[in-house]
N, C-alpha and C positions, 0 to 999 in steps of 0.2 A: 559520292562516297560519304559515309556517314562523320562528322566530326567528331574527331579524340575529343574526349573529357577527363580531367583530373581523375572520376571513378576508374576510368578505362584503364589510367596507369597504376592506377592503386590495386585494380585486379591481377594485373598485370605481374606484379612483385608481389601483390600479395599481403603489402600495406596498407594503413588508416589513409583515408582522401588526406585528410590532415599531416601526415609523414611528407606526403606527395608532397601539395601545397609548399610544407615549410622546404621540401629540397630543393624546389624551383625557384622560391627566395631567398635561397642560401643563409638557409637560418643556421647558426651554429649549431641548436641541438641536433640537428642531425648526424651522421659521421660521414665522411668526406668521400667514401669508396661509394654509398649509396645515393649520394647528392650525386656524383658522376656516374651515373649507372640511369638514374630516372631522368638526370638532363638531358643524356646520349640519346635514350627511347624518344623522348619528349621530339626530339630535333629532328629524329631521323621519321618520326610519324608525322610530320607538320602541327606539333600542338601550336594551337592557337588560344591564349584567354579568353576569356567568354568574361566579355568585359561588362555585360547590363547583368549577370549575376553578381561582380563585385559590388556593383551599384548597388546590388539590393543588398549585398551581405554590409554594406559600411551603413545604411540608410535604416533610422531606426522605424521599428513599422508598428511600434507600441499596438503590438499581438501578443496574446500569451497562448501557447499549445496545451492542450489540458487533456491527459492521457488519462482515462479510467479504467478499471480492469469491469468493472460490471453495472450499470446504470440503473437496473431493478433493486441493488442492494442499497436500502436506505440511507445508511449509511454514507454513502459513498455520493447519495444524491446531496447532502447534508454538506460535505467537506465545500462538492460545487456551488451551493448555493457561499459560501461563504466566501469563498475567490472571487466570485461574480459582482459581489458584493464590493470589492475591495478594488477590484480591477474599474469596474465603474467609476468608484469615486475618484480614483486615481487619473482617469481618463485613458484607459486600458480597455481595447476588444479581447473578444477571446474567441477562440478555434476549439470547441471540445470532439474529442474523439473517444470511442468504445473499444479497447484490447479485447475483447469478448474473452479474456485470460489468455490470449493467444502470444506467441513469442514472435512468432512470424509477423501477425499482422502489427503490434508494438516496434517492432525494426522499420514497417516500414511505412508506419505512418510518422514515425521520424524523419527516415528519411523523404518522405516526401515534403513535410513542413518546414526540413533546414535548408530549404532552397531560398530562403530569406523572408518567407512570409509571415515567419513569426519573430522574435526577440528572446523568448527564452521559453522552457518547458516546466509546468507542474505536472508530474504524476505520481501513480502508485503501481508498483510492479506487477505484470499479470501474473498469472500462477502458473505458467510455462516457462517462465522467464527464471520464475526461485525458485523451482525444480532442476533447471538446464543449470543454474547459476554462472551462467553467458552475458557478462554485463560491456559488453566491447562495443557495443553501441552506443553504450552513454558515454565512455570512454572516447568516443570518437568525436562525439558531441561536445564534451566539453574541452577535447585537445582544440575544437574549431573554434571555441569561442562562443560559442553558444550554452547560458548557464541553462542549472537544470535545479529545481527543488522536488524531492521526493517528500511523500507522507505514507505515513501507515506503515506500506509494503514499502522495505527501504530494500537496498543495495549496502552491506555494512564496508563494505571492501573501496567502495566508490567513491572520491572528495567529493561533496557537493554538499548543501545547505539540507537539513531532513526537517519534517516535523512529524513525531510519532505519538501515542499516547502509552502511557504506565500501565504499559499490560499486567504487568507481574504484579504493581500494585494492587491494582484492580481490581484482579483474582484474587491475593491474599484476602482482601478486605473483604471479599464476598463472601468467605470462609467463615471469618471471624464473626461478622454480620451473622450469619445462620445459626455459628454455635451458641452467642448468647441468647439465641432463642428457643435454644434445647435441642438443634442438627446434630444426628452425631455418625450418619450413616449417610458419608455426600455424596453425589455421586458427583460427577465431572464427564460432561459431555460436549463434544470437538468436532465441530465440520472441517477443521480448517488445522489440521494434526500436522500437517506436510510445509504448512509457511510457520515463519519464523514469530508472527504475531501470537499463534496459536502457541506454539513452544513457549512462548513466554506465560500465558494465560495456564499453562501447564503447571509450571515450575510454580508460580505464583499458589496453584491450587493446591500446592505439594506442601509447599511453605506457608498455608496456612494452617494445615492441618498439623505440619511440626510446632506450631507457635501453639495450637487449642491440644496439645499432646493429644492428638486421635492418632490410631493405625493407620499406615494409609492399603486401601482394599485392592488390589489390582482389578478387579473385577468392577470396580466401578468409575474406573478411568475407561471411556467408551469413545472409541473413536469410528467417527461415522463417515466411510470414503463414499458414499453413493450421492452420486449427485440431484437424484430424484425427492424432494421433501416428503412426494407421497409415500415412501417406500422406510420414511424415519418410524414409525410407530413398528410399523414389524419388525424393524430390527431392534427397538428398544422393549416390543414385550416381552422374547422370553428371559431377556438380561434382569427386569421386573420380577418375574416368574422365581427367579430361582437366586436374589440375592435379596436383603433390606434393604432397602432405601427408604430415607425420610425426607432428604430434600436432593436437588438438582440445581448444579452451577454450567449453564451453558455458552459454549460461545457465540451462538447466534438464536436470534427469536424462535426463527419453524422448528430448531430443533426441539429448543423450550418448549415451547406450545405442546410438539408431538408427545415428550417426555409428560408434561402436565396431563394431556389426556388419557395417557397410555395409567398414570396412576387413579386420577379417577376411575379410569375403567375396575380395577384392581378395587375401589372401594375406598380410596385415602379423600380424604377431603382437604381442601388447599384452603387459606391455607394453616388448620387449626390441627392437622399430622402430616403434613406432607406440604415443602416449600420451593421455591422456583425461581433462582435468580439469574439474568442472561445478557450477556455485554449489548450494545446498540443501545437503543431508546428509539426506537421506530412505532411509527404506526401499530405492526400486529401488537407489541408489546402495550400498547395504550389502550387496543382495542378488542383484546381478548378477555376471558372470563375465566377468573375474576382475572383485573388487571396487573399488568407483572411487575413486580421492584427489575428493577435493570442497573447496569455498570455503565453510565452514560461516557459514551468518549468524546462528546462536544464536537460531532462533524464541524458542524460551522466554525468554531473556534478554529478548528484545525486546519480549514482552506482559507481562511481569513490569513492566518499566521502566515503559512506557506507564501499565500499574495504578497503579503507587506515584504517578505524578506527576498523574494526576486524581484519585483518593484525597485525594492532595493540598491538591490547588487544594480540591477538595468542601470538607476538613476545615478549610480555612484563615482563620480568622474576622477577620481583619485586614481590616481598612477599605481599607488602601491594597493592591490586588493587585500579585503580582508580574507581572514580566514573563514572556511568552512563552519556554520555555526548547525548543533541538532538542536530543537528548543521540543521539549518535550510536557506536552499537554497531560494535566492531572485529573485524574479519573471522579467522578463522582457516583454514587447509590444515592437512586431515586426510586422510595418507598412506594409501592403500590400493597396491593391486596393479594400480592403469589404469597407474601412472607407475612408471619406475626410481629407486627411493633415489635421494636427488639424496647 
């Protein structure tokens, strides 16, 4: 006969493992009708503790789980290289995993790691996850004790330690950067319209254009849901075709890139009538023609931070924890040859 587990009564009722857990140690918070309701179950199934898991949950196992939503995005390899960094010197292994943006496999490659084989969690939310905005897993996570630092793709709703960059900065300044060099027709282009990073990177491009008193164009707010890169230029010719544009504010390289070609094609020359500025600082951006100014958001900075401050909380033997802290990473423009010398 297969062995009750904590999960099994937690399905059972329909609560957090962690609910379970604290009603079987007669934790206060719980309420009294519930603690005798999962103890009766508990007794009348023969639970038994599954005592070499406590062991593993009290025993630190200086791991850290490192959740990514995508591994081809620069970006995002950047933030890792910068955890790695930190978790090293610290004397920290690490566990990295791929959400492939998935919600499902993000729950449960959680759950598989909080069997004690790690210490705490870095990640960034897939994009299932801030669509669903089903955040009860990290919830559960950290009712067990198990911390958790997000970056980038946060959780706003969720206690936990974040590190995110100035998106709204970012954008603004991108704005402002193009008009002094005579932009007056910008366009704004979004792979990423649906997460919250991108809405910021929005508002910001809204808000630059109110600060350089431009119109702002509806028509050249371009949101692009197709996930195929190759498929970005046909959707940005005939938007070309049948509006001005002088420059372009993107939120990821390919798009950039695609927008850049799609105006050469058209006849514009980059970048001495037509300009090209796009968040990340990756490779394509370094290595396309001519080269692009970009909204660098300091991956490395940003999984270094995240490191130091679960590190942190892990080493932090004080009784009374601290609070939740978000440390937000400041954006810089990095001059290449898409834009003219402002």
């Amino acid at each position: 006969m297969k062995r009750l587990t904590i999960k099994d009564i937690a399905k059972e009722f329909s609560v957090s493992i962690s609910t379970v857990s604290k009603a079987l140690n007669d934790s206060y918070e719980i309420s009294v009708s519930t603690k005798e309701k999962i103890k009766k179950y508990a007794k009348a199934h023969n639970y038994k503790p599954n005592f070499n898991a406590l062991s593993l949950k009290n025993r630190q196992t200086k791991t850290i789980g490192i959740i990514i939503p995508n591994m081809l995005n620069y970006f995002f390899a950047q933030v890792f290289n910068g955890i790695e960094k930190v978790a090293n010197e610290k004397g920290y292994k690490i566990i990295s995993c791929i959400s492939n943006e998935s919600y499902k496999k993000e729950v449960e490659t959680m759950e598989m790691l909080s069997n004690g084989s790690i210490d705490g969690f870095i990640l960034s939310l897939a994009e299932e996850t801030v669509l669903n905005s089903d955040f009860k897993h990290f919830e559960e996570i950290l009712e067990s004790g198990t911390p958790i630092v997000m970056f980038d793709r946060i959780a706003e709703t969720i206690e936990c330690d974040k590190v995110i960059t100035d998106d709204f900065k970012g954008a603004s300044k991108a704005v402002k950067y193009l008009t002094k060099s005579g932009s007056k027709n910008i366009a704004f282009v979004s792979t990423i319209s649906n997460l919250e990073v991108g809405k910021k990177r929005h508002q910001g491009y809204l808000k630059g254009l109110e600060k350089a008193g431009l119109t702002v164009n509806n028509n050249l707010i371009i949101n692009i849901l197709e996930d195929d890169y190759k498929e970005y230029e046909n959707i940005l010719t005939p938007i070309f075709e049948t509006n001005t544009i002088d420059a372009v504010i993107a939120t990821d390289e390919s798009s950039a890139i695609a927008a850049m070609k799609v105006a050469q094609k058209k006849g514009h020359k980059v970048p001495e009538n037509f300009a090209v500025v796009c968040f990340s600082n990756g490779i394509l951006a370094r290595h396309s023609q001519p080269k692009m100014t970009t909204v660098s958001q300091h991956g490395e900075k940003m999984g270094a931070t995240a490191a130091k401050l679960l590190i942190d909380r892990l080493e932090n033997k004080s009784e009374e924890k601290e609070a939740p802290k978000t440390v937000i990473i400041k954006t810089d423009l990095v001059e290449r040859n898409s834009t003219k010398k402002s």
